[in-house]
C-alpha positions in Angstrom: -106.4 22.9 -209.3 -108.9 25.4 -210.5 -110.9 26.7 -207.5 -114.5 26.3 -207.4 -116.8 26.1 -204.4 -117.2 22.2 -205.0 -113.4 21.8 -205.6 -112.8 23.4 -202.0 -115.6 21.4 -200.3 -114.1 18.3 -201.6 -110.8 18.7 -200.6 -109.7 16.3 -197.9 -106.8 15.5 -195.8 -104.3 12.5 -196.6 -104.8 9.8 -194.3 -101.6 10.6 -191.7 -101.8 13.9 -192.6 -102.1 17.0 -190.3 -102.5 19.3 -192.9 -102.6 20.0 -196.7 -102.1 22.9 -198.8 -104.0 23.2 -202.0 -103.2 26.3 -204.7 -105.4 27.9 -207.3 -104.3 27.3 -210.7 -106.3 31.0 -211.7 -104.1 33.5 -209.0 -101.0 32.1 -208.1 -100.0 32.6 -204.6 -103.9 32.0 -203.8 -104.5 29.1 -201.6 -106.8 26.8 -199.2 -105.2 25.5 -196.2 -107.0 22.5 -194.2 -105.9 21.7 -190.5 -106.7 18.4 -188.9 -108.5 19.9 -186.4 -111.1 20.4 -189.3 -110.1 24.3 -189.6 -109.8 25.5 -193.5 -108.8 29.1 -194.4 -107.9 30.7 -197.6 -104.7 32.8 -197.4 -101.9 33.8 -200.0 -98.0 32.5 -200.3 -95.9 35.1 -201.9 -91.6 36.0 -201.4 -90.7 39.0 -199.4 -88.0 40.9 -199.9 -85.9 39.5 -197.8 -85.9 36.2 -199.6 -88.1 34.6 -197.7 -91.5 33.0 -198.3 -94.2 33.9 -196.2 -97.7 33.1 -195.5 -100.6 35.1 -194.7 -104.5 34.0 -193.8 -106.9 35.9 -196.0 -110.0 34.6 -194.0 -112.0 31.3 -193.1 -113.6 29.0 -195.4 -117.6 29.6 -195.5 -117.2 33.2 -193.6 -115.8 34.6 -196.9 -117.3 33.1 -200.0 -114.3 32.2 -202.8 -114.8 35.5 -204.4 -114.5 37.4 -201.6 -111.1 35.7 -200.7 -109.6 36.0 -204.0 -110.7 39.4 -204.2 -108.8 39.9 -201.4 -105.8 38.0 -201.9 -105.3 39.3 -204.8 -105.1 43.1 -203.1 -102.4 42.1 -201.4 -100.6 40.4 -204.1 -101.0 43.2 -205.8 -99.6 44.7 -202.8 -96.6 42.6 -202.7 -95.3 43.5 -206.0 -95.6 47.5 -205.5 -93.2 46.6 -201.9 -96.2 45.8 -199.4 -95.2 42.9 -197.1 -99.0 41.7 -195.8 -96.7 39.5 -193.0 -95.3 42.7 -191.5 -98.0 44.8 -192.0 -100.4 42.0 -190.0 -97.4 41.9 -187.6 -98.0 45.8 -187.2 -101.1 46.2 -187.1 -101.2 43.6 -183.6 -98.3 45.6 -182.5 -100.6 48.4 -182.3 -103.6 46.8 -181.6 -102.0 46.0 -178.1 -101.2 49.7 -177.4 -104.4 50.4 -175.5 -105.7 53.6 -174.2 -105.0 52.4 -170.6 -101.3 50.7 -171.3 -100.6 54.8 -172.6 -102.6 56.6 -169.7 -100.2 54.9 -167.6 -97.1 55.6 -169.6 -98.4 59.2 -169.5 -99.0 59.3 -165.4 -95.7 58.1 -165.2 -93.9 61.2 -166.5 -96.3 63.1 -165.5 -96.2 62.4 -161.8 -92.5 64.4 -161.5 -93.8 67.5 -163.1 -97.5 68.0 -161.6 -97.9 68.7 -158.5 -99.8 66.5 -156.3 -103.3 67.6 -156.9 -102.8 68.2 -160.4 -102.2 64.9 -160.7 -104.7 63.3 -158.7 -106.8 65.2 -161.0 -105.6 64.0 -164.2 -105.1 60.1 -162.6 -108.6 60.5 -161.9 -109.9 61.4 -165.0 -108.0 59.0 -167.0 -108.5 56.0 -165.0 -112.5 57.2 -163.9 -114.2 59.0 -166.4 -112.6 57.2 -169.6 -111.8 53.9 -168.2 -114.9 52.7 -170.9 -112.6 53.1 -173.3 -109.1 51.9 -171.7 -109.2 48.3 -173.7 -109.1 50.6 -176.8 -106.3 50.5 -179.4 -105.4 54.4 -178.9 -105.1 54.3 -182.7 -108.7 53.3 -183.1 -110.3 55.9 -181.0 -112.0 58.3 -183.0 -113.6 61.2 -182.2 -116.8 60.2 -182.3 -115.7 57.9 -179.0 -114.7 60.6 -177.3 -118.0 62.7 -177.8 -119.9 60.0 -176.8 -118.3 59.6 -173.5 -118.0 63.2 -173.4 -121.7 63.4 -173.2 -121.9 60.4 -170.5 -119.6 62.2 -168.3 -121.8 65.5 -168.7 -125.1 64.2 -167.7 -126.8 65.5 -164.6 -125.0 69.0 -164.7 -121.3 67.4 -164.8 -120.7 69.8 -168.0 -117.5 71.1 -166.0 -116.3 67.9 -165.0 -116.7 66.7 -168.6 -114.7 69.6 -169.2 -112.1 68.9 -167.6 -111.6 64.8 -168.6 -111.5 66.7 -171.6 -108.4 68.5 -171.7 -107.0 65.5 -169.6 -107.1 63.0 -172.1 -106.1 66.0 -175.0 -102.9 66.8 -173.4 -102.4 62.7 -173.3 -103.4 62.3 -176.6 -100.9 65.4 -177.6 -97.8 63.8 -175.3 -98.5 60.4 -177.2 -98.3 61.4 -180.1 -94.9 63.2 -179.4 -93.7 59.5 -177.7 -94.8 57.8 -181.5 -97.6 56.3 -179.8 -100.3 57.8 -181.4 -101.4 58.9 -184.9 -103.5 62.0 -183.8 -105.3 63.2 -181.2 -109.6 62.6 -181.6 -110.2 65.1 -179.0 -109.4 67.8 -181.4 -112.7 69.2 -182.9 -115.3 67.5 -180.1 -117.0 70.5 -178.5 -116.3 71.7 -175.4 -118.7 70.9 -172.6 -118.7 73.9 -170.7 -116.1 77.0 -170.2 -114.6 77.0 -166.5 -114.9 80.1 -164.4 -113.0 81.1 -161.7 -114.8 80.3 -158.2 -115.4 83.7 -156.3 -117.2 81.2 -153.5 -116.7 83.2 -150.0 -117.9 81.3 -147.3 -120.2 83.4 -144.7 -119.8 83.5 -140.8 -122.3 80.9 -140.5 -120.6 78.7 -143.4 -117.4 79.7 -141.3 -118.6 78.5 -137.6 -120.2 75.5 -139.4 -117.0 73.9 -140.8 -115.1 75.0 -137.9 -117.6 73.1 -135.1 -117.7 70.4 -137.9 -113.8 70.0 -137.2 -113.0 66.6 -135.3 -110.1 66.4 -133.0 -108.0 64.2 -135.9 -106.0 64.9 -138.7 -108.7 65.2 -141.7 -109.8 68.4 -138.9 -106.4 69.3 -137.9 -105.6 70.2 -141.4 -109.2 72.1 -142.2 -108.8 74.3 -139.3 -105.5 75.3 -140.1 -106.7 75.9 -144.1 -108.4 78.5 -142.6 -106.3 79.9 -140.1 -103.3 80.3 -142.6 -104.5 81.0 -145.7 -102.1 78.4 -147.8 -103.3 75.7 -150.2 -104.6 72.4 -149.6 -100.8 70.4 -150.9 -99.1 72.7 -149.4 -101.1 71.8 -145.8 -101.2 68.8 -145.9 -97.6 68.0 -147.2 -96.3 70.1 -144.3 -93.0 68.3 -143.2 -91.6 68.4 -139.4 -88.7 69.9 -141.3 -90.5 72.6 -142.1 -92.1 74.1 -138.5 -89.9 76.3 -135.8 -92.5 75.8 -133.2 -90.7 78.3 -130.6 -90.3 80.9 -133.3 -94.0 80.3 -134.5 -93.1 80.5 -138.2 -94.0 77.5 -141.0 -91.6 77.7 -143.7 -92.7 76.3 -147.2 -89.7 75.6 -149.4 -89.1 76.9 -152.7 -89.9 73.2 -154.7 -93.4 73.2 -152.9 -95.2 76.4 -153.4 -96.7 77.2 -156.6 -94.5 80.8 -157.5 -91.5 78.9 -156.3 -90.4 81.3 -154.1 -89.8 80.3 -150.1 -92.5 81.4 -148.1 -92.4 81.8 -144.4 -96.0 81.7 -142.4 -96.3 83.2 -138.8 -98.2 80.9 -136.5 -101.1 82.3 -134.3 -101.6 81.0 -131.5 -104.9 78.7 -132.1 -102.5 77.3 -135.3 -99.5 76.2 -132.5 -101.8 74.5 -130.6 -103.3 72.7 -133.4 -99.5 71.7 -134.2 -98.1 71.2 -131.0 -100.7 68.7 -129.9 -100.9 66.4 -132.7 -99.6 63.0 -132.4 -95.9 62.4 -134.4 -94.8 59.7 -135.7 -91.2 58.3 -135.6 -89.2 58.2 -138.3 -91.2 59.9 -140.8 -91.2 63.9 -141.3 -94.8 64.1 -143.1 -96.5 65.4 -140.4 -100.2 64.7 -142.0 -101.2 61.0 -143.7 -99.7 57.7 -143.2 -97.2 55.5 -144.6 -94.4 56.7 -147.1 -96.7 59.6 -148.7 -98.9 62.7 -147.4 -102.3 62.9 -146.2 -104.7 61.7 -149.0 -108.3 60.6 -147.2 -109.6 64.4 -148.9 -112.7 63.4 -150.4 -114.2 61.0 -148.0 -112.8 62.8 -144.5 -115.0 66.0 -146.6 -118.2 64.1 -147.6 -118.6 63.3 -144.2 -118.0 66.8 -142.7 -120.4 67.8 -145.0 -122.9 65.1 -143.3 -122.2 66.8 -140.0 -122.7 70.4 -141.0 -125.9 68.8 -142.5 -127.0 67.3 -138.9 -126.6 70.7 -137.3 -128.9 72.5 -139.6 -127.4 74.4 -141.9 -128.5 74.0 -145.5 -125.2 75.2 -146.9 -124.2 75.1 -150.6 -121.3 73.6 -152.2 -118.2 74.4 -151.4 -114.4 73.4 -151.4 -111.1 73.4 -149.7 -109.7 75.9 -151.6 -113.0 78.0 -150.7 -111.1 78.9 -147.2 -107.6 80.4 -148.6 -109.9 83.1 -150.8 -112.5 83.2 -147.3 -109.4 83.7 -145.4 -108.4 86.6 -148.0 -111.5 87.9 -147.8 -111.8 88.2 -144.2 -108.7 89.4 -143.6 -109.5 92.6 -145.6 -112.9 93.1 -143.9 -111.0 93.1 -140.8 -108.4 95.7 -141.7 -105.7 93.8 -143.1 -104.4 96.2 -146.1 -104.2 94.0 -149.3 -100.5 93.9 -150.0 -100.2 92.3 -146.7 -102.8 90.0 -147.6 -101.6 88.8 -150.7 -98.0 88.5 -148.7 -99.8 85.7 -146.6 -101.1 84.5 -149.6 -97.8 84.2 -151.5 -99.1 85.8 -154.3 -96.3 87.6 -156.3 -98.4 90.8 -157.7 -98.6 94.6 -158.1 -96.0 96.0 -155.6 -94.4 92.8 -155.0 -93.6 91.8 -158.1 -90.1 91.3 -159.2 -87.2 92.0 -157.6 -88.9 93.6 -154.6 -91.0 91.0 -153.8 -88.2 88.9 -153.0 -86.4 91.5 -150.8 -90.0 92.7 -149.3 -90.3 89.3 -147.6 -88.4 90.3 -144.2 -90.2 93.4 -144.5 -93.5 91.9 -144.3 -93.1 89.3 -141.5 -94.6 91.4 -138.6 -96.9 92.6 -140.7 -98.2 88.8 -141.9 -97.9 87.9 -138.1 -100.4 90.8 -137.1 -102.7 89.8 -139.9 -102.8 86.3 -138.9 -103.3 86.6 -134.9 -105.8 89.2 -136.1 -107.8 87.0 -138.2 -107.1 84.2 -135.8 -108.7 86.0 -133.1 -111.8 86.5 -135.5 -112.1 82.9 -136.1 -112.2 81.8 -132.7 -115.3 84.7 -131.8 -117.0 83.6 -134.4 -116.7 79.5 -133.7 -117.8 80.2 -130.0 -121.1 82.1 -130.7 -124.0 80.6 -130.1 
């Protein structure tokens, strides 16, 4: 039959029929399918290459008007005949359709997890899953990059430009690992500006800051691990990943293997005496060699043990700006040298690998700077404790 509007409208299904096929007599192929649950749709009936015949729904009946649908049917005839199969193509394009933004964040965190270390991650788990979980139910192949400015500028507002920043080069280095897996086409981060440009912190807390966060300490393991932040000078992980392994209590050393500090070189920390006490008292539990945290992993309460010490340093009166954990490793380096520690013993507590300890000799200066570490410790130990009990 020749297609017209009235010659569709008029088509019918046989009594006993559950459906019926009828075919345009003008484009071959083109077609009108009517269901007996009183669905019609135009769609096209062509022979793949494989032999067989396949059908394909151009659209519904009355959403497209009949020269819409054989406009389209016949593209993809034409299609058909230069090689196109519409079937597969269709079959494709859900394929990729159900590759989401989130079903590939998690594929990503997944390898990523072995080779960051554990804040890193955190980091980049949380800005995946937080800041661009508006568009996690995307097809990653239909993100474009005006998406990602958008949220870009959502995640900036009240002052969050660094923040933004950094959800930024999260979901780049995603986008940049997917595309290497054959997940994604391109990356739509490329060529969105740049919220803001990160500079390094130089945040030093003052004696008062010092005292504050000390007092602020509670006798538990959020405040255990704060106090000795500051009285060793090592990173956050590092703290509060500390293993029983780890600690020779009677010789008073901490010593961090190779796979968990961030030169990868072993570095052994002298204990002062405030930092045994802190150790020797807290509670153990059996069978697990984390000393900090529960369950199988390490401590990971950070952010809400820290919002409320901030709450308490606020109840005693100090108005004290921003600050972060990291803030006592460079207030401990800081102090240390205002106290007479000379700086390549400083940056030996530190672990930093620099200037004369670079190379070769840093790794055979390590004995040579234990009594020297211990000195500066129990020095800046001593400091700490004056300070926390002035009034």
């Amino acid at each position: 039959m020749r297609f017209t509007k009235t010659s569709i409208e008029t088509l019918a299904l046989p009594v006993g029929k559950s459906e019926l096929y009828a075919w345009d007599d003008t484009l071959k192929g083109f077609g009108v399918k009517l269901n007996a649950g009183g669905s019609r749709n135009y769609l096209i009936q062509y022979r793949a290459r494989d032999g067989r015949t396949r059908r394909v729904v151009v659209g519904k009946v009355g959403t497209l008007t009949l020269d819409e649908a054989r406009k389209r049917a016949r593209d993809l005839l034409s299609g058909v005949q230069v090689g196109i199969d519409p079937h597969a193509e269709k079959a494709a394009a859900k394929v990729r359709a159900a590759v989401t933004l989130g079903i590939v964040a998690e594929a990503y965190l997944k390898q990523a997890e072995s080779r960051l270390r554990s804040r890193s991650f955190e980091q980049v788990e949380r800005h995946l899953k937080r800041d661009w979980q508006p568009l996690t139910s995307m097809p990653v192949n239909e993100i474009k990059r005006a998406n990602v400015a958008t949220q870009l500028n959502l995640i900036a507002v009240d002052g969050h430009r660094v923040k933004a920043a950094r959800a930024r080069s999260a979901l780049s280095a995603m986008f940049t690992w997917a595309m290497g897996e054959g997940l994604a086409d391109s990356n739509p981060v490329v060529g969105t500006n740049k919220p803001a440009d990160e500079k390094a912190r130089d945040r030093v807390l003052n004696e008062k800051e010092l005292r504050a966060i000390w007092l602020a300490c509670r006798d538990d393991t959020y405040g255990r691990i704060v106090r000795l932040l500051l009285l060793t000078g090592q990173r956050r992980d590092e703290v509060g990943s500390m293993r029983e392994t780890e600690l020779d209590l009677a010789a008073a050393v901490w010593t961090i293997p190779a796979e968990r500090t961030k030169n990868g070189l072993v570095h052994e920390v002298p204990l002062s005496r405030p930092a045994l006490d802190i150790l020797g008292a807290h509670p153990r539990t059996e069978g697990r060699s984390l000393l900090f945290g529960y369950g199988v992993g390490a401590f990971s309460g950070w952010s809400n043990s820290k919002e409320r010490m901030d709450k308490r340093i606020a109840a005693s009166g100090l108005a004290m700006a921003p600050w972060r954990l990291h803030d006592l490793r460079r207030t401990a380096a800081t102090g240390m040298a205002s106290i007479g520690v000379l700086p390549h013993v400083v940056e030996a507590v530190l672990n930093h690998i620099s200037g004369s300890k670079a190379g070769v000799a840093g790794i055979y200066n390590r004995a040579t700077y234990a009594r020297e570490k211990r000195e500066a410790l129990d020095l800046w130990a001593a400091h700490v404790l004056a300070l926390s009990s002035l009034e």
